[in-house]
PDB file of N, CA, C and O in Angstrom:
ATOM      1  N   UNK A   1       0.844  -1.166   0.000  1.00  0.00           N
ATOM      2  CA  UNK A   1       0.000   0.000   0.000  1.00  0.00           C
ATOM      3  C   UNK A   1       0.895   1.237   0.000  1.00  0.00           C
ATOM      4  O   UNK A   1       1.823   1.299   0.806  1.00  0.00           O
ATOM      5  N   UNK A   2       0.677   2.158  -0.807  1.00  0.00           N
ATOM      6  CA  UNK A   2       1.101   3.554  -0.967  1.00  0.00           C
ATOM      7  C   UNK A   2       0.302   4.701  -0.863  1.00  0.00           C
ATOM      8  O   UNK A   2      -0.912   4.603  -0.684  1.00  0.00           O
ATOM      9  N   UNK A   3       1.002   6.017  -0.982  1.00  0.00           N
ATOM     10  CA  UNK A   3      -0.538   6.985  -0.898  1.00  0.00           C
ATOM     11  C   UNK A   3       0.814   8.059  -1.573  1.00  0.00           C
ATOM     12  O   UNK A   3       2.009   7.763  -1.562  1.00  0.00           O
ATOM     13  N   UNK A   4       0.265   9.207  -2.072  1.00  0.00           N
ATOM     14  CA  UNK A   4       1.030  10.432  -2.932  1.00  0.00           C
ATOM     15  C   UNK A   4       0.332  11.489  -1.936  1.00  0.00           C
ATOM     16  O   UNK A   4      -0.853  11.820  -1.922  1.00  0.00           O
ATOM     17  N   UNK A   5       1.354  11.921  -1.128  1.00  0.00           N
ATOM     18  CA  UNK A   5       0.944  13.687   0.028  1.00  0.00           C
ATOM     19  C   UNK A   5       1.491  14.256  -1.078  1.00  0.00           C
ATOM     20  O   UNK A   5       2.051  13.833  -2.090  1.00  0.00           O
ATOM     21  N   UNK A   6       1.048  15.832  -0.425  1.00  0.00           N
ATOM     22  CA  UNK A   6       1.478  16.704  -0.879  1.00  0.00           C
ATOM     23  C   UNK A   6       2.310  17.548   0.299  1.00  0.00           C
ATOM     24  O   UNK A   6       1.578  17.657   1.283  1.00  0.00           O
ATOM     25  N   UNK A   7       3.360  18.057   0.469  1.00  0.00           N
ATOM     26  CA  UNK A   7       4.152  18.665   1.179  1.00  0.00           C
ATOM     27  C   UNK A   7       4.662  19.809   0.883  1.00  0.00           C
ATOM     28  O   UNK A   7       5.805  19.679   0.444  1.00  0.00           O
ATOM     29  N   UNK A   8       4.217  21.131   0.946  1.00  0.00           N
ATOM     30  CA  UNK A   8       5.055  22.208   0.595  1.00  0.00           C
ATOM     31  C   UNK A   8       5.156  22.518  -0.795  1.00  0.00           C
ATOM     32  O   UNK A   8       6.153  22.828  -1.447  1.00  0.00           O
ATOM     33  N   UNK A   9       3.872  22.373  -1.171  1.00  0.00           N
ATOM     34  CA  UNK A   9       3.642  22.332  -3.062  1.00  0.00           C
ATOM     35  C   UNK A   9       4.272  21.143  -3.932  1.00  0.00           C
ATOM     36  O   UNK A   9       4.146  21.097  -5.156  1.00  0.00           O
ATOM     37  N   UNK A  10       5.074  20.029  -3.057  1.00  0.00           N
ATOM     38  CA  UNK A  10       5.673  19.134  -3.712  1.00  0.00           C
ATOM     39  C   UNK A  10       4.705  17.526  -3.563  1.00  0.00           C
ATOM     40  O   UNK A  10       3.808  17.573  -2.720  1.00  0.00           O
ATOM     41  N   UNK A  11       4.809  16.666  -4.053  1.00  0.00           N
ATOM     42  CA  UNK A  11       4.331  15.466  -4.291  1.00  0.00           C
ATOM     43  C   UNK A  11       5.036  14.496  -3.609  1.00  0.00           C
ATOM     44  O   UNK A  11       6.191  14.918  -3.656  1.00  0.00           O
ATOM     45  N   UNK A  12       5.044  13.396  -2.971  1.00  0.00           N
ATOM     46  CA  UNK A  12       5.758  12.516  -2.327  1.00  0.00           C
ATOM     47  C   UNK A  12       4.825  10.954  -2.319  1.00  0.00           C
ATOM     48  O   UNK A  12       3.610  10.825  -2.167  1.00  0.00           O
ATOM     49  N   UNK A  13       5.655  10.098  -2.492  1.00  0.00           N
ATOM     50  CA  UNK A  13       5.759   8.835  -2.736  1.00  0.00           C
ATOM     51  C   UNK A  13       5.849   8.218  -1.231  1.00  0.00           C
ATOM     52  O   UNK A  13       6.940   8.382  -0.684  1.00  0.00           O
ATOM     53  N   UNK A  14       5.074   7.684  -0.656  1.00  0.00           N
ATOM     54  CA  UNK A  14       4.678   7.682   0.751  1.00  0.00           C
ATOM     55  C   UNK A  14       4.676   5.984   1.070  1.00  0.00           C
ATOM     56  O   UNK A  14       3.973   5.486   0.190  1.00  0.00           O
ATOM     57  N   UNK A  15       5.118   5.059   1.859  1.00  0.00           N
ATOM     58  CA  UNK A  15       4.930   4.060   2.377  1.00  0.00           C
ATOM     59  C   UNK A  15       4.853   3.817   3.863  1.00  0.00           C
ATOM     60  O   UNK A  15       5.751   4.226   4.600  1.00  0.00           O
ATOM     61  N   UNK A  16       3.676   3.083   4.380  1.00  0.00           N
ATOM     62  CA  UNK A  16       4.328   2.674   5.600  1.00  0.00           C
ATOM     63  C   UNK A  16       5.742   2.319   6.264  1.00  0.00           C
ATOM     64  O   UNK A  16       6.092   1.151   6.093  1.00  0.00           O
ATOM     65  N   UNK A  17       6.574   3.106   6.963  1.00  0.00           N
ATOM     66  CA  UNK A  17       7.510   2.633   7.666  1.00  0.00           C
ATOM     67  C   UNK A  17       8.926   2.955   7.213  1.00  0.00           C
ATOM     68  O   UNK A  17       9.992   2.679   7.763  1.00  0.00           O
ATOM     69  N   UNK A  18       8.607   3.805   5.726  1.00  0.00           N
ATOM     70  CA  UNK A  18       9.894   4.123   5.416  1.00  0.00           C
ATOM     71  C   UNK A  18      10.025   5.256   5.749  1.00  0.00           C
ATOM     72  O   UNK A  18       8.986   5.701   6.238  1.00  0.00           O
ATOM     73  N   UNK A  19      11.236   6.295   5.696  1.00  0.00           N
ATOM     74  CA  UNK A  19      11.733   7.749   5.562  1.00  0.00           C
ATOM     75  C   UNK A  19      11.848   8.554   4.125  1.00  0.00           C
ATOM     76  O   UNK A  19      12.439   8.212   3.101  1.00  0.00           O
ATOM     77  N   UNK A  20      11.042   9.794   4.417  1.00  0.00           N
ATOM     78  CA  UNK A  20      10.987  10.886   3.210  1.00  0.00           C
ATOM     79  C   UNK A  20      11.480  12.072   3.483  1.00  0.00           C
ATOM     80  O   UNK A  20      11.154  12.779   4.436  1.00  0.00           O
ATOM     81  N   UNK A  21      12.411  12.355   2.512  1.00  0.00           N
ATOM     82  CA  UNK A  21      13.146  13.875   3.159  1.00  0.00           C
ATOM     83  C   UNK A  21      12.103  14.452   2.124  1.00  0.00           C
ATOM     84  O   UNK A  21      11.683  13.940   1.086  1.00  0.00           O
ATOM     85  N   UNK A  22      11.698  16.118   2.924  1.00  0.00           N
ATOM     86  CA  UNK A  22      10.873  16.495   2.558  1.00  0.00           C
ATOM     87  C   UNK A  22      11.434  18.118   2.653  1.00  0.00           C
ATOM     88  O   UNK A  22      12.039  18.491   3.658  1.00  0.00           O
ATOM     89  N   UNK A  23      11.148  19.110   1.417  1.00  0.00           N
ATOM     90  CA  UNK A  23      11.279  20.098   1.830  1.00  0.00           C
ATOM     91  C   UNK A  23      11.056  20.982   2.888  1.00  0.00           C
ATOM     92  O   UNK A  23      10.192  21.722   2.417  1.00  0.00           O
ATOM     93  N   UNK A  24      11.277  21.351   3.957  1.00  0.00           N
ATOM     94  CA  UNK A  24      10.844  23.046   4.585  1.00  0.00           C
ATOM     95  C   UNK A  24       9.152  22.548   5.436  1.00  0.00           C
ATOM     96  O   UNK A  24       7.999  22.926   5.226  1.00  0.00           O
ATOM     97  N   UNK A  25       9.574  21.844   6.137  1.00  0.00           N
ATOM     98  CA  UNK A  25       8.511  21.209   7.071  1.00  0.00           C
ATOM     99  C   UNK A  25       8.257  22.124   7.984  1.00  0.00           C
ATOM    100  O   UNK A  25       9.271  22.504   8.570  1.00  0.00           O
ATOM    101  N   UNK A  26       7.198  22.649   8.342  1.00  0.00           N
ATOM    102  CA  UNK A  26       7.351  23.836   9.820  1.00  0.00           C
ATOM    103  C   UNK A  26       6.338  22.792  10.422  1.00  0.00           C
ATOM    104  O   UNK A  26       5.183  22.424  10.209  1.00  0.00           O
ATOM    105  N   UNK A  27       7.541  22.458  11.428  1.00  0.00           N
ATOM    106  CA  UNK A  27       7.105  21.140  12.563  1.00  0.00           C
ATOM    107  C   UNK A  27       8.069  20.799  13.564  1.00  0.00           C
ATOM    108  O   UNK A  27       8.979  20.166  13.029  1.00  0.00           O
ATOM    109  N   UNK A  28       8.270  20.966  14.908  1.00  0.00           N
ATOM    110  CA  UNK A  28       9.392  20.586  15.366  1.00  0.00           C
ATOM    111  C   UNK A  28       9.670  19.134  15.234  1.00  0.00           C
ATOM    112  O   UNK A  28       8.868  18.276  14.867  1.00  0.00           O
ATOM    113  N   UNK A  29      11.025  18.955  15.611  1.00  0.00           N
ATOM    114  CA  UNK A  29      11.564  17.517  15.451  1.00  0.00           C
ATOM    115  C   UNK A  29      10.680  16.749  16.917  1.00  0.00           C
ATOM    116  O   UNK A  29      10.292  17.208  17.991  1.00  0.00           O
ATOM    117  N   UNK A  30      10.635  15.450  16.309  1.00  0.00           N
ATOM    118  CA  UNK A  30       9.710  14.616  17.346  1.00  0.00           C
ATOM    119  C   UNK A  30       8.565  14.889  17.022  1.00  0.00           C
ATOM    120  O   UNK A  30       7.914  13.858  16.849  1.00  0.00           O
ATOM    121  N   UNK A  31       7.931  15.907  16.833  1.00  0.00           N
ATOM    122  CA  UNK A  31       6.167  16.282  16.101  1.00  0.00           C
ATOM    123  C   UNK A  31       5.396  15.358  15.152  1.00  0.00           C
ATOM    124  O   UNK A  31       5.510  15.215  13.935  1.00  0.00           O
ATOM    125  N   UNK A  32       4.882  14.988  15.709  1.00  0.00           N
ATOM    126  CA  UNK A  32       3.881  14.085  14.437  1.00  0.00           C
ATOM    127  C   UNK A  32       2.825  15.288  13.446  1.00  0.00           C
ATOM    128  O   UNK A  32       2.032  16.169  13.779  1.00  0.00           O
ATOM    129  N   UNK A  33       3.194  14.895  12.445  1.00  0.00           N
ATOM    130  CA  UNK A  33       1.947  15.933  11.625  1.00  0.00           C
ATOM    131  C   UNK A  33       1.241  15.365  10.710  1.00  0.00           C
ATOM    132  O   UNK A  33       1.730  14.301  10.327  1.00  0.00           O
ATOM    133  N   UNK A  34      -0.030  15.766  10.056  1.00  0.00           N
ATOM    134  CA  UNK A  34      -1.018  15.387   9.114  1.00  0.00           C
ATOM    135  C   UNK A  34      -0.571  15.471   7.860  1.00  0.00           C
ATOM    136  O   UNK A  34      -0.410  16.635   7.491  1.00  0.00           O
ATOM    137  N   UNK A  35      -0.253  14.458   6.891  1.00  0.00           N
ATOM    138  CA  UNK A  35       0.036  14.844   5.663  1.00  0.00           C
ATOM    139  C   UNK A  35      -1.059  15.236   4.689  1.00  0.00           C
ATOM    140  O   UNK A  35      -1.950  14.415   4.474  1.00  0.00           O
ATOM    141  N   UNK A  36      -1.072  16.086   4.249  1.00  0.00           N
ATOM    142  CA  UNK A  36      -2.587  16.075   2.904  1.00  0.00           C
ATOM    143  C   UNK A  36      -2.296  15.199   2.021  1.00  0.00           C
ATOM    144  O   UNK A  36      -1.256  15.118   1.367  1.00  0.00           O
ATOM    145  N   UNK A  37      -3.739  14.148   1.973  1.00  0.00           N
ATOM    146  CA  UNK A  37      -3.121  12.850   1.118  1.00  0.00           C
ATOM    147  C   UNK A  37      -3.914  13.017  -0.548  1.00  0.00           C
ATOM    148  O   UNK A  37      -5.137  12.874  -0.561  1.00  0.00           O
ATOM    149  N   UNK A  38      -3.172  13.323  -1.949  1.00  0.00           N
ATOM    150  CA  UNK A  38      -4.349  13.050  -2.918  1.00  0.00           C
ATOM    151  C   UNK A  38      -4.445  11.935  -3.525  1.00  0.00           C
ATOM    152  O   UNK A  38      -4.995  11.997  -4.625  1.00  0.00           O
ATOM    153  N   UNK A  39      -3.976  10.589  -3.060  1.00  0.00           N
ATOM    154  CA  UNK A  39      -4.148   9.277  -3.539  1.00  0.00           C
ATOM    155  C   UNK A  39      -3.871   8.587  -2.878  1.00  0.00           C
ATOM    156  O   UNK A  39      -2.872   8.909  -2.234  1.00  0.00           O
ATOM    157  N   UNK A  40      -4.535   7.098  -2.517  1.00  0.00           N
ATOM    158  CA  UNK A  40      -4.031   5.860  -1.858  1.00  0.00           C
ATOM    159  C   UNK A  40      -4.253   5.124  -3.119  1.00  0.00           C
ATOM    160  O   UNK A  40      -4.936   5.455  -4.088  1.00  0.00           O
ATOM    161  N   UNK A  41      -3.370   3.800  -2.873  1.00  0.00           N
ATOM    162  CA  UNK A  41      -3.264   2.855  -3.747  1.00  0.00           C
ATOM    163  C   UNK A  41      -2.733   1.352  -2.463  1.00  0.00           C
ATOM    164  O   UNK A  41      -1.974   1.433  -1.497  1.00  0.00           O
ATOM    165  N   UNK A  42      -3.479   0.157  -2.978  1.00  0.00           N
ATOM    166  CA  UNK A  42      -3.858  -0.914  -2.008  1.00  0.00           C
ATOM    167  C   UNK A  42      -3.391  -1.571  -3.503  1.00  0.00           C
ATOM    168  O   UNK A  42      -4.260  -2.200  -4.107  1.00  0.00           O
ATOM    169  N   UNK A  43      -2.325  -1.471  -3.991  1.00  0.00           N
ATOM    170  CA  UNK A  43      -1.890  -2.166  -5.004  1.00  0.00           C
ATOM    171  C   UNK A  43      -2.499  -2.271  -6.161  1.00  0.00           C
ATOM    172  O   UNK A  43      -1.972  -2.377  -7.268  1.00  0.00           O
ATOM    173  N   UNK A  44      -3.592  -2.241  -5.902  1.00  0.00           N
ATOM    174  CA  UNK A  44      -4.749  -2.920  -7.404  1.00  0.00           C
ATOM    175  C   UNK A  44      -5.882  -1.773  -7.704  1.00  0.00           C
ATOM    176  O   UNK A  44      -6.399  -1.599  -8.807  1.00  0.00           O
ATOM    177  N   UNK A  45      -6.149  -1.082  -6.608  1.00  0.00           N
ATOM    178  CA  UNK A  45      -7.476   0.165  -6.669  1.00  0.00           C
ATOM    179  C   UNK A  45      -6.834   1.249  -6.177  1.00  0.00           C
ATOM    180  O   UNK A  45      -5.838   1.243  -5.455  1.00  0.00           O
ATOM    181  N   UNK A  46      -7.589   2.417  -6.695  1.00  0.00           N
ATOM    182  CA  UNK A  46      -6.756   3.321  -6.641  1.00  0.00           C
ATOM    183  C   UNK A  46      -7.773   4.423  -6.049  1.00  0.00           C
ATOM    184  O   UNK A  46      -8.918   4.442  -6.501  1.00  0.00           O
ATOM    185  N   UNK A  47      -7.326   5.497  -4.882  1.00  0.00           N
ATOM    186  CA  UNK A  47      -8.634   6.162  -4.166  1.00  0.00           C
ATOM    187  C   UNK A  47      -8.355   7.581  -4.546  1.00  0.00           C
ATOM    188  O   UNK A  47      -7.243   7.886  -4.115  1.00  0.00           O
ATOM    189  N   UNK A  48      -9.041   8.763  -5.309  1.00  0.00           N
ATOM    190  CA  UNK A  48      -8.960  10.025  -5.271  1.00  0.00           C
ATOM    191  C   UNK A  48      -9.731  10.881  -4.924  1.00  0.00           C
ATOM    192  O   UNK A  48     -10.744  10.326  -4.497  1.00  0.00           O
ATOM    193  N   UNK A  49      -9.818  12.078  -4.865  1.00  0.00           N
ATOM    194  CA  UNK A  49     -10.617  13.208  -4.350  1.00  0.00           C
ATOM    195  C   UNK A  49     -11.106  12.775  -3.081  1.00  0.00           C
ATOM    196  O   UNK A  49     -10.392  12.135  -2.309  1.00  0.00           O
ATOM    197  N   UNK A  50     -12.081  13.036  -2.868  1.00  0.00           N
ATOM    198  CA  UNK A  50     -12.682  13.015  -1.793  1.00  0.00           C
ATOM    199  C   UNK A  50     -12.904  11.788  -1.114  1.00  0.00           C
ATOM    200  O   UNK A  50     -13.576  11.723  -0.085  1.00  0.00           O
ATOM    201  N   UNK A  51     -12.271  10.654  -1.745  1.00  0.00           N
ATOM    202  CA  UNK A  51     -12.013   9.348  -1.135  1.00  0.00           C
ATOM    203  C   UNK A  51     -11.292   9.190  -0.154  1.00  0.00           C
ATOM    204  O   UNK A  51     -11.418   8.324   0.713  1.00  0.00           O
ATOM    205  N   UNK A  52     -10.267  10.244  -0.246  1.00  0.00           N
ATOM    206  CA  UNK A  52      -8.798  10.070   0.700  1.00  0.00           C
ATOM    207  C   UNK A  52      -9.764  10.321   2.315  1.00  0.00           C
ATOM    208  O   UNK A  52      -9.457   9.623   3.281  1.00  0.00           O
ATOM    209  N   UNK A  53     -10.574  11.061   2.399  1.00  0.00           N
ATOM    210  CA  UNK A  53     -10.820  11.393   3.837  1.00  0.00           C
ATOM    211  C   UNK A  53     -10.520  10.157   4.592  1.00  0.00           C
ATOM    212  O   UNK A  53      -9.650  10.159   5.464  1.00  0.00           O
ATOM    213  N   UNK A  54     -11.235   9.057   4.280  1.00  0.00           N
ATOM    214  CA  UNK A  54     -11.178   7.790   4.546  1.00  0.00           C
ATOM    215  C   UNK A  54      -9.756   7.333   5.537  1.00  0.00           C
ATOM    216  O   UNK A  54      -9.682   6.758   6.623  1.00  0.00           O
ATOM    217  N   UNK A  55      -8.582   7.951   4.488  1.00  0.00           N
ATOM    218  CA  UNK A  55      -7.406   7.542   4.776  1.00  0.00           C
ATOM    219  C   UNK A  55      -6.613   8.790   5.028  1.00  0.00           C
ATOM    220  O   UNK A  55      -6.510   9.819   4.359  1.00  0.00           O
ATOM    221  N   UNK A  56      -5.957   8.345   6.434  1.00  0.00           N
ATOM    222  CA  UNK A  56      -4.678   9.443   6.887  1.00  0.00           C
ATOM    223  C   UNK A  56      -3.704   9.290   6.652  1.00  0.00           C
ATOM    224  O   UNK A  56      -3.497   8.168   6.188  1.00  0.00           O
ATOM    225  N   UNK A  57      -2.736  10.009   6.749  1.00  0.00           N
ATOM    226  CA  UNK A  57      -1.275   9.921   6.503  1.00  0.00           C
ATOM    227  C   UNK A  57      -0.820  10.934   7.422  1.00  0.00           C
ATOM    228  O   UNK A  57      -1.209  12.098   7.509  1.00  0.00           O
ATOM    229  N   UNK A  58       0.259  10.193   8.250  1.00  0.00           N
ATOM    230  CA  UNK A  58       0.838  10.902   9.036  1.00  0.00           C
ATOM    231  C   UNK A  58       2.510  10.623   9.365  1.00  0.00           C
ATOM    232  O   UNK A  58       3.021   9.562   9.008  1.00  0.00           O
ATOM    233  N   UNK A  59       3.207  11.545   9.989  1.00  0.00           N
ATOM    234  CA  UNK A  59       4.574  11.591   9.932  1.00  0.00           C
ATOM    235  C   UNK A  59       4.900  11.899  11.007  1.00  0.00           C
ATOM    236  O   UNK A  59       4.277  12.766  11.619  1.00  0.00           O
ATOM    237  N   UNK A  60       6.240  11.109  11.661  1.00  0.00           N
ATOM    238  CA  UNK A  60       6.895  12.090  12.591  1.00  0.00           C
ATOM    239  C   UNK A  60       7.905  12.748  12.286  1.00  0.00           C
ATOM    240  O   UNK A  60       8.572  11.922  11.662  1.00  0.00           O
ATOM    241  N   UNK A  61       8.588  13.875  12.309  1.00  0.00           N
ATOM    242  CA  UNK A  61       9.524  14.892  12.009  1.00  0.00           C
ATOM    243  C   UNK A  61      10.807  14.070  13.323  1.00  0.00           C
ATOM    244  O   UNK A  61      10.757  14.153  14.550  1.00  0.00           O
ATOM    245  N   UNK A  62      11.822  13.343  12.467  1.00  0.00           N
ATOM    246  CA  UNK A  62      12.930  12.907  12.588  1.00  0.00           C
ATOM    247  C   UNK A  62      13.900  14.395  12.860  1.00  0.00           C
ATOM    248  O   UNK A  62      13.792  14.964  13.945  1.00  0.00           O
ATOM    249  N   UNK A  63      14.690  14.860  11.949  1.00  0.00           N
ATOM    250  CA  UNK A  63      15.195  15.860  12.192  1.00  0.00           C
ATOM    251  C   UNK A  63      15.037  17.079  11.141  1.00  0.00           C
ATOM    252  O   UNK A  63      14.180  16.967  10.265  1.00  0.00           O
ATOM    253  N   UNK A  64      15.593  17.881  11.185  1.00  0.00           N
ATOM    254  CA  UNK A  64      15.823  19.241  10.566  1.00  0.00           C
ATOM    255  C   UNK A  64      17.487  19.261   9.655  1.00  0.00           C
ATOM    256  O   UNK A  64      18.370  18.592  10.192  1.00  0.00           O
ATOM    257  N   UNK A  65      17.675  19.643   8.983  1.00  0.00           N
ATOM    258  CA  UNK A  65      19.076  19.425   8.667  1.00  0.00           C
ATOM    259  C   UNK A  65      19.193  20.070   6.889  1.00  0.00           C
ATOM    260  O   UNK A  65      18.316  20.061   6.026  1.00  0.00           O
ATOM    261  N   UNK A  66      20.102  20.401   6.840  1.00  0.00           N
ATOM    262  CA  UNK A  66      20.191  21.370   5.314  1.00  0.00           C
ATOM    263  C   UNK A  66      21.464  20.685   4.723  1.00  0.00           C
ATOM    264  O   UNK A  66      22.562  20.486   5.243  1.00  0.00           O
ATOM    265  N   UNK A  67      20.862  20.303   3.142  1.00  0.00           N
ATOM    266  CA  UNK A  67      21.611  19.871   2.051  1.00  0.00           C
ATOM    267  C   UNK A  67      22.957  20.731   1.889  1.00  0.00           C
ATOM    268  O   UNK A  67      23.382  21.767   2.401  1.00  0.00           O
ATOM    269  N   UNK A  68      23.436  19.794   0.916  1.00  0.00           N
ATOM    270  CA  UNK A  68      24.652  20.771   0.286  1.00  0.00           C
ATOM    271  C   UNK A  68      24.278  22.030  -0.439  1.00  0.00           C
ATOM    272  O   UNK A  68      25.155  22.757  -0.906  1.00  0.00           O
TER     273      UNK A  68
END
């Protein structure tokens, strides 16, 4: 199962249990926050618009830290 947030005008590729570096999060570290979700996918069906309510997506904010 997957789902596509949106984060900071950007799109993200979302799984249970993995890590997403994400642009410019205003969230402290340790903070759990709500992702806005515009798709789930359960492998085979696919959920949009106003389907997502159904389904949350959420994150905890690991750390803060700036690229090269």
């Amino acid at each position: 199962m997957f789902a596509i947030v949106e984060v900071g005008g950007k799109q993200y590729r979302v799984e249970e249990g993995r890590e997403v570096v994400v642009d410019r999060l205003n969230a402290a570290e340790g903070a759990t926050v709500e992702l806005r979700t515009l798709l789930v996918s359960d492998g085979g069906d696919l959920s949009l618009g106003d389907e997502e309510e159904k389904a949350q997506v959420t994150a905890r904010v690991v750390e803060h830290f700036r690229g090269p």
